[in-house]
One Martini backbone bead per residue (centre of mass of N, CA, C, O) as a GRO file, in nm:
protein
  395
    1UNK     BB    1   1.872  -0.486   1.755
    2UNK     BB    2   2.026  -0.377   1.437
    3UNK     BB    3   1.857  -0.364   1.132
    4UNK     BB    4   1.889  -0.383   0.825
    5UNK     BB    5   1.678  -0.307   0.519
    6UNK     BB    6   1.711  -0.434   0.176
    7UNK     BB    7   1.552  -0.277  -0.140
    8UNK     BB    8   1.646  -0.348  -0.486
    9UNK     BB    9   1.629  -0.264  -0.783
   10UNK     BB   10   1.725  -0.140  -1.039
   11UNK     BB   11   1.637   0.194  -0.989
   12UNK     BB   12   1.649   0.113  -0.621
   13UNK     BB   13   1.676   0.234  -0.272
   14UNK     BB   14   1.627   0.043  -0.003
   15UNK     BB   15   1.537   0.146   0.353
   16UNK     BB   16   1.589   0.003   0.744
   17UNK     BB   17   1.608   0.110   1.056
   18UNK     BB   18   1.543  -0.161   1.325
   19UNK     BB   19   1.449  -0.232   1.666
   20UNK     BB   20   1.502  -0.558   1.769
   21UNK     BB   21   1.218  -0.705   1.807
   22UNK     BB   22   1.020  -0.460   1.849
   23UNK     BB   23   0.990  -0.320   1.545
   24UNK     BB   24   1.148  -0.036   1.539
   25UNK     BB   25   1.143   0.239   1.322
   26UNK     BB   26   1.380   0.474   1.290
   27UNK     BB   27   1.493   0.449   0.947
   28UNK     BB   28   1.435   0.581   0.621
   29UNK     BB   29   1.494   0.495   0.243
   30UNK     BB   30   1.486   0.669  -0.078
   31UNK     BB   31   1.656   0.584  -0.403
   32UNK     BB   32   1.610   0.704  -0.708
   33UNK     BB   33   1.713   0.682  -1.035
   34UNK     BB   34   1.940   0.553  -1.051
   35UNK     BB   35   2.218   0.631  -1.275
   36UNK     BB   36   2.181   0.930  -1.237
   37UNK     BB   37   2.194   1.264  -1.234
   38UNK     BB   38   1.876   1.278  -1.099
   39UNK     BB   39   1.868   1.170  -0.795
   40UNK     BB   40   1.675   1.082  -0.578
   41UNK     BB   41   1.657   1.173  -0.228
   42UNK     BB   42   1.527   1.012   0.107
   43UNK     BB   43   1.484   1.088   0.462
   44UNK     BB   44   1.373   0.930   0.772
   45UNK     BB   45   1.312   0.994   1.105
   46UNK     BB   46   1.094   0.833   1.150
   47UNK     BB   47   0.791   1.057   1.067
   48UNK     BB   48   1.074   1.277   1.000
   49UNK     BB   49   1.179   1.466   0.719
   50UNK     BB   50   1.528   1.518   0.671
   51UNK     BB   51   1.551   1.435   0.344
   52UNK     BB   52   1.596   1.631   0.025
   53UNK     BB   53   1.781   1.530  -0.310
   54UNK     BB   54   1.939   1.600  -0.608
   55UNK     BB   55   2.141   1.365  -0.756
   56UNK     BB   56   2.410   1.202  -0.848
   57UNK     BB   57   2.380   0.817  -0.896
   58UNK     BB   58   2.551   0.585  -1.067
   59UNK     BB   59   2.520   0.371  -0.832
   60UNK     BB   60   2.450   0.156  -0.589
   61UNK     BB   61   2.686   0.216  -0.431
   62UNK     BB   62   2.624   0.528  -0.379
   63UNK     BB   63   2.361   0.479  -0.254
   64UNK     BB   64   2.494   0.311   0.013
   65UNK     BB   65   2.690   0.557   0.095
   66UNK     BB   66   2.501   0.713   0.170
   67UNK     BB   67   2.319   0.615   0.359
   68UNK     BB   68   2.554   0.537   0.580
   69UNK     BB   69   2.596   0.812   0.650
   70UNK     BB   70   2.364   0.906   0.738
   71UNK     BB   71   2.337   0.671   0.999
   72UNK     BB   72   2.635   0.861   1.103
   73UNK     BB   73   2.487   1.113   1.148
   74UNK     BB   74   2.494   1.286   1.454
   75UNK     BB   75   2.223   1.467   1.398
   76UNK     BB   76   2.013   1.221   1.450
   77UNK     BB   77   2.108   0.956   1.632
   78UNK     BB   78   2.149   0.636   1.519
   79UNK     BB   79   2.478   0.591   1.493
   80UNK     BB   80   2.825   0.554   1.559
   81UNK     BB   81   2.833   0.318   1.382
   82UNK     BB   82   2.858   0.044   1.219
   83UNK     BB   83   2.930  -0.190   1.488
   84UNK     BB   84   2.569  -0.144   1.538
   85UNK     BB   85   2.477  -0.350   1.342
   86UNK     BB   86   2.363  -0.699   1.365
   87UNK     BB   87   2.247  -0.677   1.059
   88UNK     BB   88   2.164  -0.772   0.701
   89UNK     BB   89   1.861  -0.759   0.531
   90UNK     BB   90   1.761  -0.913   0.231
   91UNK     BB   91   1.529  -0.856  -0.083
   92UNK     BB   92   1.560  -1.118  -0.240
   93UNK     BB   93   1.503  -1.342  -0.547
   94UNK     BB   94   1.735  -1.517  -0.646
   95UNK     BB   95   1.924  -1.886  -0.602
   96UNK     BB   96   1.752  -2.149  -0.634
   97UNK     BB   97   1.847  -2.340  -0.386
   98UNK     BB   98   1.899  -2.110  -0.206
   99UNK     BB   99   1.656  -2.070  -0.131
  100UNK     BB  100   1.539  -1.863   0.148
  101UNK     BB  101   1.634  -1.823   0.471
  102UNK     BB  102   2.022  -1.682   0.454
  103UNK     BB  103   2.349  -1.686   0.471
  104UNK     BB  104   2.571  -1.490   0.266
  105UNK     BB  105   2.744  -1.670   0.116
  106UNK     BB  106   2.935  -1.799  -0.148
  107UNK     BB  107   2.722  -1.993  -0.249
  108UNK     BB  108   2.501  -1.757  -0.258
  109UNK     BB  109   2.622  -1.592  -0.456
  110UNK     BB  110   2.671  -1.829  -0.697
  111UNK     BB  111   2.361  -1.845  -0.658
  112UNK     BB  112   2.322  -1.570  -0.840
  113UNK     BB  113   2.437  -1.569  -1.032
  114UNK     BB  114   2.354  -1.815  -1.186
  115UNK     BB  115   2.055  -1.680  -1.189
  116UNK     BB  116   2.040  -1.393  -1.310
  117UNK     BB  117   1.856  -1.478  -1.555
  118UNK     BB  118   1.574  -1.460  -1.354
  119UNK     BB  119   1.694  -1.135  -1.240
  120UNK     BB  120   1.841  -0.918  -1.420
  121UNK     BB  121   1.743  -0.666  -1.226
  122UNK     BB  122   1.860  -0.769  -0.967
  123UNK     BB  123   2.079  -0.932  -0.871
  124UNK     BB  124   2.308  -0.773  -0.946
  125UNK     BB  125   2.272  -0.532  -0.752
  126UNK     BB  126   2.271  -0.691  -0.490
  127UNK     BB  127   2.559  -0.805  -0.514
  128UNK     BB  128   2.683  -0.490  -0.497
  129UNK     BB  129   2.569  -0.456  -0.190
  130UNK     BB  130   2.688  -0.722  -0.064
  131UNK     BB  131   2.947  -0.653  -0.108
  132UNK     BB  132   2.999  -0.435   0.023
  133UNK     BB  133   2.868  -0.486   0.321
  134UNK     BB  134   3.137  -0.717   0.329
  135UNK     BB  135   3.344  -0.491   0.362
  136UNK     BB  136   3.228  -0.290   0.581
  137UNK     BB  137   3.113  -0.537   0.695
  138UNK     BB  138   3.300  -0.825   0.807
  139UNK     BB  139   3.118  -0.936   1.110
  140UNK     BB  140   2.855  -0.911   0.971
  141UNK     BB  141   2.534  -1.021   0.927
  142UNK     BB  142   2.429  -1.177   0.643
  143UNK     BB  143   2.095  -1.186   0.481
  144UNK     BB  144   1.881  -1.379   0.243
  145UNK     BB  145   1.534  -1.289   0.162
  146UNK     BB  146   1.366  -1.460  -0.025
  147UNK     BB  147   1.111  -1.491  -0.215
  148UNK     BB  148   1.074  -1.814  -0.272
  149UNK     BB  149   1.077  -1.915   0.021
  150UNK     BB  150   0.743  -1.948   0.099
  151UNK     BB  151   0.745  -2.181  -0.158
  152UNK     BB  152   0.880  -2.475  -0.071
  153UNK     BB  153   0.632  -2.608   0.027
  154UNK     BB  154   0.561  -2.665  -0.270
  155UNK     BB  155   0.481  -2.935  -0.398
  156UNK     BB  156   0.652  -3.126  -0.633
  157UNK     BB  157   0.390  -3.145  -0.825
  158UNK     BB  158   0.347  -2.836  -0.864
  159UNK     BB  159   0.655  -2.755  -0.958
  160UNK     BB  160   0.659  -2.904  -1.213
  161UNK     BB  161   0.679  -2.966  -1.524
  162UNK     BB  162   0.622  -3.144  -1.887
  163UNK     BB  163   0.888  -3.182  -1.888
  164UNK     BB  164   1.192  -3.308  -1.897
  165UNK     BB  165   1.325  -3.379  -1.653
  166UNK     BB  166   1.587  -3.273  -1.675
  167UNK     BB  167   1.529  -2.986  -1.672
  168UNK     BB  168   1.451  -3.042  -1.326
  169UNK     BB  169   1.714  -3.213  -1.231
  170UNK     BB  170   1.979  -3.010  -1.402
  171UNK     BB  171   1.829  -2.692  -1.452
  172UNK     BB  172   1.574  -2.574  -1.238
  173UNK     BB  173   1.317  -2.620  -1.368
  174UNK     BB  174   1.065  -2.450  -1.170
  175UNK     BB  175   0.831  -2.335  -0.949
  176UNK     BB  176   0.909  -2.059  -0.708
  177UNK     BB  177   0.784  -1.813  -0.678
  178UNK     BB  178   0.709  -1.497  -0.568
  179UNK     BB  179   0.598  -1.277  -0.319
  180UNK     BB  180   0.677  -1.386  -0.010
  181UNK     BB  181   0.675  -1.160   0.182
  182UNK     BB  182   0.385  -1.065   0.156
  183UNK     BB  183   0.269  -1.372   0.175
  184UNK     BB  184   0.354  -1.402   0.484
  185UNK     BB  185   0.241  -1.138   0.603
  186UNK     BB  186  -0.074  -1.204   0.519
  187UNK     BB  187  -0.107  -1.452   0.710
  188UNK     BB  188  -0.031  -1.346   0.964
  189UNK     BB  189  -0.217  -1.087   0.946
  190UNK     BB  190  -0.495  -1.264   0.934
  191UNK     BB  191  -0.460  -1.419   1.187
  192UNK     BB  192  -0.470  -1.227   1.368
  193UNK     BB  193  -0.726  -1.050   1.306
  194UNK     BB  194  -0.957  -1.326   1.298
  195UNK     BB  195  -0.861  -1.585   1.497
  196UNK     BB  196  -0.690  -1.818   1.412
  197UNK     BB  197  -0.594  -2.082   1.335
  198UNK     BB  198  -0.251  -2.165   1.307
  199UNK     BB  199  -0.316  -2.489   1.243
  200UNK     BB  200  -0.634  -2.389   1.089
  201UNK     BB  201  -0.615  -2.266   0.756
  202UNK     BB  202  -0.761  -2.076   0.479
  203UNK     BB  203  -0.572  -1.855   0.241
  204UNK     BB  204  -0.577  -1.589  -0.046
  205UNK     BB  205  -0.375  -1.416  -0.154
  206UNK     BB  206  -0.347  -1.071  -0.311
  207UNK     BB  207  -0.119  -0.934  -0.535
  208UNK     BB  208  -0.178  -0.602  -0.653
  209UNK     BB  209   0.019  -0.467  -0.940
  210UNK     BB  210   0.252  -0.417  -1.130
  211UNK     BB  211   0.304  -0.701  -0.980
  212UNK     BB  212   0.158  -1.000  -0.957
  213UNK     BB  213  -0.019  -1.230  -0.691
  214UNK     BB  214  -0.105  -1.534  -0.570
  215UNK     BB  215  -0.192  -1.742  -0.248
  216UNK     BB  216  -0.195  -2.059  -0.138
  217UNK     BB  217  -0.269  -2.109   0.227
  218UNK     BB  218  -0.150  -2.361   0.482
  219UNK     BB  219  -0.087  -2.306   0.757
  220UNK     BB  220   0.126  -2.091   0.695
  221UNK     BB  221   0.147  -2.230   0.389
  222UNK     BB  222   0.258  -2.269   0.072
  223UNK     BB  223   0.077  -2.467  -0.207
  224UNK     BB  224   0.042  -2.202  -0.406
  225UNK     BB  225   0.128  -2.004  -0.723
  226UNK     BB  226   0.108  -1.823  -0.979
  227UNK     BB  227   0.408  -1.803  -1.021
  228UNK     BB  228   0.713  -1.953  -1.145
  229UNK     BB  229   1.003  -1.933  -1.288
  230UNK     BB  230   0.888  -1.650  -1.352
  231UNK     BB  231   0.751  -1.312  -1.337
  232UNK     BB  232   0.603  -1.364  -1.602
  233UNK     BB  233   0.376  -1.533  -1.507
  234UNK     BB  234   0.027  -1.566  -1.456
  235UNK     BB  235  -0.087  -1.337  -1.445
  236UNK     BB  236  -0.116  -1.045  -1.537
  237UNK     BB  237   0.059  -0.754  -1.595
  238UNK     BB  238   0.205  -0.421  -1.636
  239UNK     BB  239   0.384  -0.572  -1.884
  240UNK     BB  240   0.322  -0.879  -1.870
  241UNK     BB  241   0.174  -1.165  -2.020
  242UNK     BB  242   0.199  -1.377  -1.870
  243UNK     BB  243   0.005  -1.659  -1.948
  244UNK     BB  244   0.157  -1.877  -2.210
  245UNK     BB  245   0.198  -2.010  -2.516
  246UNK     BB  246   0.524  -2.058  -2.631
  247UNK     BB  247   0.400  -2.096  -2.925
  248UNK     BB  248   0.417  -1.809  -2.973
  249UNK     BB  249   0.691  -1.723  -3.015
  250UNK     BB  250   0.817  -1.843  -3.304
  251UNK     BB  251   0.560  -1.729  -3.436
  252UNK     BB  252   0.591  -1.430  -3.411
  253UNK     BB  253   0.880  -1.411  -3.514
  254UNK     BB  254   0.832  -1.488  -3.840
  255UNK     BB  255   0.578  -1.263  -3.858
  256UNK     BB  256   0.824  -1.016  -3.742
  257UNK     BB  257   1.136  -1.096  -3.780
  258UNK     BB  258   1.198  -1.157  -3.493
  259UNK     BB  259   1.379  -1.227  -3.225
  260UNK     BB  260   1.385  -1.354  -2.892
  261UNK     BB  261   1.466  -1.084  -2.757
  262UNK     BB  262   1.231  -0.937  -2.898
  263UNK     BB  263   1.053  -1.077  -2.795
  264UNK     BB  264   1.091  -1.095  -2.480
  265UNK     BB  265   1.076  -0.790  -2.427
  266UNK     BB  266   0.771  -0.755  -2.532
  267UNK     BB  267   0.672  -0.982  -2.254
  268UNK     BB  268   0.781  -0.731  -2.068
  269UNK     BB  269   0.766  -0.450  -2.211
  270UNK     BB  270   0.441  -0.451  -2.359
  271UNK     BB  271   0.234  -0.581  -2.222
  272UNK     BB  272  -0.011  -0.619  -2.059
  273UNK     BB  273  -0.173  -0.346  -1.935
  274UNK     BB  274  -0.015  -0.183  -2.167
  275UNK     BB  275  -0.055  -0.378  -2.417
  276UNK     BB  276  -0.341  -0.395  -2.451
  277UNK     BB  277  -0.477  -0.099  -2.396
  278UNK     BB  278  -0.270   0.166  -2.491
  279UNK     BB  279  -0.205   0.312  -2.205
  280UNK     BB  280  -0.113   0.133  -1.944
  281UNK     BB  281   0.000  -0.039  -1.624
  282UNK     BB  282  -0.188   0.215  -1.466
  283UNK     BB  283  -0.511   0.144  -1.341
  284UNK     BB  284  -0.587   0.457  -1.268
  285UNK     BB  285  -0.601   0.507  -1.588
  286UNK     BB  286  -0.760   0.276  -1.723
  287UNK     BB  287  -1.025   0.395  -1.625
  288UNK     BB  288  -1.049   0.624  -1.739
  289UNK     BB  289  -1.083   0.519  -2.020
  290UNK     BB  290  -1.314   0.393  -1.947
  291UNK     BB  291  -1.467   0.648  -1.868
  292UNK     BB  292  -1.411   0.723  -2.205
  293UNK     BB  293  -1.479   0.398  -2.401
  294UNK     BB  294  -1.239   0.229  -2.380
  295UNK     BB  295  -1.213  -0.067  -2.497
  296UNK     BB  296  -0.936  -0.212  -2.449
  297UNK     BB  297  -0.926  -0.126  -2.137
  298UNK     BB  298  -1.124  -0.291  -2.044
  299UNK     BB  299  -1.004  -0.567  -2.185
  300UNK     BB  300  -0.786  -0.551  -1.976
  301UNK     BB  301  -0.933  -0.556  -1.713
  302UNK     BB  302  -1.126  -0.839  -1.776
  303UNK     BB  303  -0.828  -0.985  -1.759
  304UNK     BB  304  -0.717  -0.965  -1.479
  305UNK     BB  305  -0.992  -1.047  -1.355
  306UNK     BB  306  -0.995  -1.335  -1.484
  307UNK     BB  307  -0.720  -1.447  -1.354
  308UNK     BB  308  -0.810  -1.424  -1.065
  309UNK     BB  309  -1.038  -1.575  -1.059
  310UNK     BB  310  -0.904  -1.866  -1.170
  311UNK     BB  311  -0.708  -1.879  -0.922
  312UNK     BB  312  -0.936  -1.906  -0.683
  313UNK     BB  313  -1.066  -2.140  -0.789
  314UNK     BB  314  -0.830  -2.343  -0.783
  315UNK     BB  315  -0.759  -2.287  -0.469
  316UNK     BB  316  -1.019  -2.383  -0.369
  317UNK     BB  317  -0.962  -2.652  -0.446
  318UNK     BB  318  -0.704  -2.707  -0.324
  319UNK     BB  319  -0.795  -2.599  -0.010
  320UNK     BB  320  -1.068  -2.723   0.052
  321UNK     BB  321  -1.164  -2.425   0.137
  322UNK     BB  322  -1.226  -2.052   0.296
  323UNK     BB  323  -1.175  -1.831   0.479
  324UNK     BB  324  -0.972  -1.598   0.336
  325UNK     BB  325  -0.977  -1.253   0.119
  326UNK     BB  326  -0.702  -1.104   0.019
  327UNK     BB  327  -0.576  -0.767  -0.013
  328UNK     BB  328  -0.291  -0.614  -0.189
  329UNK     BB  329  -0.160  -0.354  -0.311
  330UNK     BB  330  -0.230  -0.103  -0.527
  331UNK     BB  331  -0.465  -0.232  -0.600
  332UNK     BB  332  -0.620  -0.391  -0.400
  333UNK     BB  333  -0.640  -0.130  -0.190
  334UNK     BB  334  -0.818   0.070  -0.413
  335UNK     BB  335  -1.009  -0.128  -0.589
  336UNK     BB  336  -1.333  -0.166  -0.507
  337UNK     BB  337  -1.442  -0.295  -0.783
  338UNK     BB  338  -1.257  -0.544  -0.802
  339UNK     BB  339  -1.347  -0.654  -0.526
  340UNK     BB  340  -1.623  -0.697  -0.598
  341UNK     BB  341  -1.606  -0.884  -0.832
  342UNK     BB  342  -1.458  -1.113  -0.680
  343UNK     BB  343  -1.658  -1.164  -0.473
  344UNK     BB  344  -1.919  -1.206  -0.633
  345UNK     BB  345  -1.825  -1.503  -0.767
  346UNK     BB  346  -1.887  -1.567  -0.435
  347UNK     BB  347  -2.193  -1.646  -0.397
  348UNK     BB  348  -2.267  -1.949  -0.448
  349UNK     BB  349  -2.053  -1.936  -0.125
  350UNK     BB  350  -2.145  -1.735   0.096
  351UNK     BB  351  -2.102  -1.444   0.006
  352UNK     BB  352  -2.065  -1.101   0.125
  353UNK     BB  353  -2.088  -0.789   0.052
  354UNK     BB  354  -1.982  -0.489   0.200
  355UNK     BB  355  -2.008  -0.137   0.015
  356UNK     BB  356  -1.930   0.019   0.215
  357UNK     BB  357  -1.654  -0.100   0.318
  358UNK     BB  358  -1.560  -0.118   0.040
  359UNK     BB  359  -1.522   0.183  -0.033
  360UNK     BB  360  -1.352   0.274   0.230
  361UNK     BB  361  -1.130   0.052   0.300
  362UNK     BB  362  -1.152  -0.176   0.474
  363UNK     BB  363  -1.038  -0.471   0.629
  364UNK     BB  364  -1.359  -0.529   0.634
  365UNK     BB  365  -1.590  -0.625   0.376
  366UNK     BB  366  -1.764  -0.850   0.514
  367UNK     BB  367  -2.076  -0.963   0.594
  368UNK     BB  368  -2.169  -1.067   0.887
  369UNK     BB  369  -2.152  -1.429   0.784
  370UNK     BB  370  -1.976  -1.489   0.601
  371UNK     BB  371  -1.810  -1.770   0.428
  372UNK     BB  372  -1.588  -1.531   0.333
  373UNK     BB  373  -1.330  -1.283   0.414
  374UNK     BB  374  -1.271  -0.984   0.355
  375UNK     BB  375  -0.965  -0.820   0.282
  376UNK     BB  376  -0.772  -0.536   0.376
  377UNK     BB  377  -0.443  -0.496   0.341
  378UNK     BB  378  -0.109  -0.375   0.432
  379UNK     BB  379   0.168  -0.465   0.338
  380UNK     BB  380   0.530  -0.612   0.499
  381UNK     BB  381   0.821  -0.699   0.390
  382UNK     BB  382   1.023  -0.556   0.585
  383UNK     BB  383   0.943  -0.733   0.861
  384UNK     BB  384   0.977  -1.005   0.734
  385UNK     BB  385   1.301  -0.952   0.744
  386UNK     BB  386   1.367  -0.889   0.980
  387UNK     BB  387   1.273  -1.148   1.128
  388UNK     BB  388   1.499  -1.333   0.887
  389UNK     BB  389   1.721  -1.216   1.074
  390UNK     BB  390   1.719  -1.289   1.352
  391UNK     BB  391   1.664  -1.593   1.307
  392UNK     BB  392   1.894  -1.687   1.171
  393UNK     BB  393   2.139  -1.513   1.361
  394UNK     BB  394   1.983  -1.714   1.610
  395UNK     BB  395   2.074  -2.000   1.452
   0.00000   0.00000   0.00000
């Protein structure tokens, strides 16, 4: 079965076709800065760029315009028509109670709308993209893997706020967590990897990146997760505030005389590590500066990482001990300083770091007889959708 596999940012189209289930990626594609005269588009056949270049994309429609374009070229010879395209699953954000992996019907496009304030970045596009492919395809199933949807799991007691109940009964308030297909994607292959039992494991997934986020997985089941109502809870984020006194909002409103909308503004848009340190977003920046003195930027990063820390503490008591602590994203993967600080925190508990294969970037970093596995895996999101998509289709 061909599956396409649609990733869409505020302004980017990815994408994959993949022939399922053998999970063989025959071709993929990535188009930047949407929106502009100048957006790059890149496309690859295998392992083989085919396609590079500048070009004005006004919106997300004409980026996938091009892209279906792409893979009936038959220079390439990868699909004869559109007719022959089992499936298209998007890696979508947010629906309130339809999230899961879904077939994206009528009452799923209208919970997207209903939510699009939850995800204003994403939301518009991907409805703009479902809907052209349900033009385009109009008998082909279309499934949307939410990210929420691996965290559906987690118990009712964790998902609440301590708001007036009708907030959570009436209007949807609860925490829905998101980088789900990332932290089940490392699940399963935490699990592959160490030879555990599928159905008794305790890992704690740790996405860190631009938009960073933590999960507690018991028997490959979300039980929590550092995000909440929106990705801006949790850890510090690139430009995010992460977890906050809500009365700060007022407060800082008053004293800068500035609306509710500029004050939320700044804690999505000015926050985070790039507005503690007032170097960057981009932890290899904020390193830079700590290597020539900067004061803030340090302050960003011993803040992340004790966010990291204290997030790990909680998980590991929620889950009565743990198997693996796994690393993933561009922080995660690259940041071999970061990861020894989180894993020596945990020597307490016969944590035990091998400095060379963590210098190295290895994939399983403790060493052998360590009472907790520390990995450094690279996340497959668009895989956990192509299987979520297979599956949807197949039930």
């Amino acid at each position: 079965m061909q599956i396409i596999v649609c990733n869409i940012g505020s302004s980017s189209f990815k994408f994959q076709l993949l022939d399922m289930p053998g999970e063989v990626q025959r071709a993929r594609g990535y188009t930047e800065r949407v929106g502009t005269g100048d957006a790059i588009i890149t496309y690859w056949v295998g392992d083989r760029q085919v396609f590079h270049e500048v070009m004005p994309v006004p919106s997300h429609r004409e980026a996938v315009q091009h892209a279906l374009g792409f893979l009936q070229d038959p220079a390439h010879g990868l699909l004869a028509s559109l007719e022959q395209i089992g499936g298209v699953g998007f890696k979508a954000v947010q629906a309130g109670e339809k999230n899961g992996s879904v077939l994206l019907a009528d009452d799923v496009l209208d919970a997207m709308e209903a939510y699009r304030d939850l995800a204003p970045a994403h939301n518009p596009p991907y409805l703009t993209a479902i809907r052209m492919f349900r033009e385009l395809l109009p008998r082909t199933p279309l499934v949307g893997v939410f990210e929420p949807g691996f965290h559906t799991t987690i118990p009712d007691h964790a998902r609440v706020y301590g708001a007036p109940y009708d907030w959570y009964a009436d209007h949807g308030v609860r925490k829905y967590g998101y980088h789900g297909a990332s932290h089940k994607f490392i699940a399963t292959e935490t699990v592959r990897q160490l030879s555990l039992d599928p159905a008794n494991h305790r890992i704690i997934s740790c996405h860190l990146g631009g938009s960073s986020s933590l999960c507690a997985i018991r028997n490959g089941a979300s039980l929590d997760t550092s995000m909440g109502f929106t990705p801006q809870s949790g850890l510090l984020q690139g430009t995010r505030v992460g977890d906050m006194d809500p009365f700060v909002l007022p407060y800082i409103m008053k004293k800068k005389g500035i609306t509710l909308e500029k004050a939320l503004e700044e804690c999505s848009k000015k926050g985070g590590l790039a507005g503690l340190s007032g170097i960057s977003a981009d932890m290899r920046e904020i390193n830079a500066a700590i290597a020539g003195g900067n004061a803030r930027a340090r302050l960003a990063r011993d803040r992340f990482i004790y966010d990291i820390k204290r997030y790990v503490g909680e998980f590991l008591v929620l889950l009565g001990g743990l198997d693996a602590l796994v690393f993933t994203g561009g922080i995660g993967q690259k940041d071999a300083a970061l990861r020894a600080e989180v894993l020596e925190a945990l020597a307490f508990m016969g944590v035990a770091i091998d400095a060379a294969k963590n210098t190295a970037h290895a994939t399983v970093i403790t060493v052998p007889g360590s009472r907790v596995t520390g990995l450094v895996l690279v996340t497959d999101e668009e895989i956990v959708v192509a299987r979520e998509t297979v599956r949807v289709i197949g039930a």
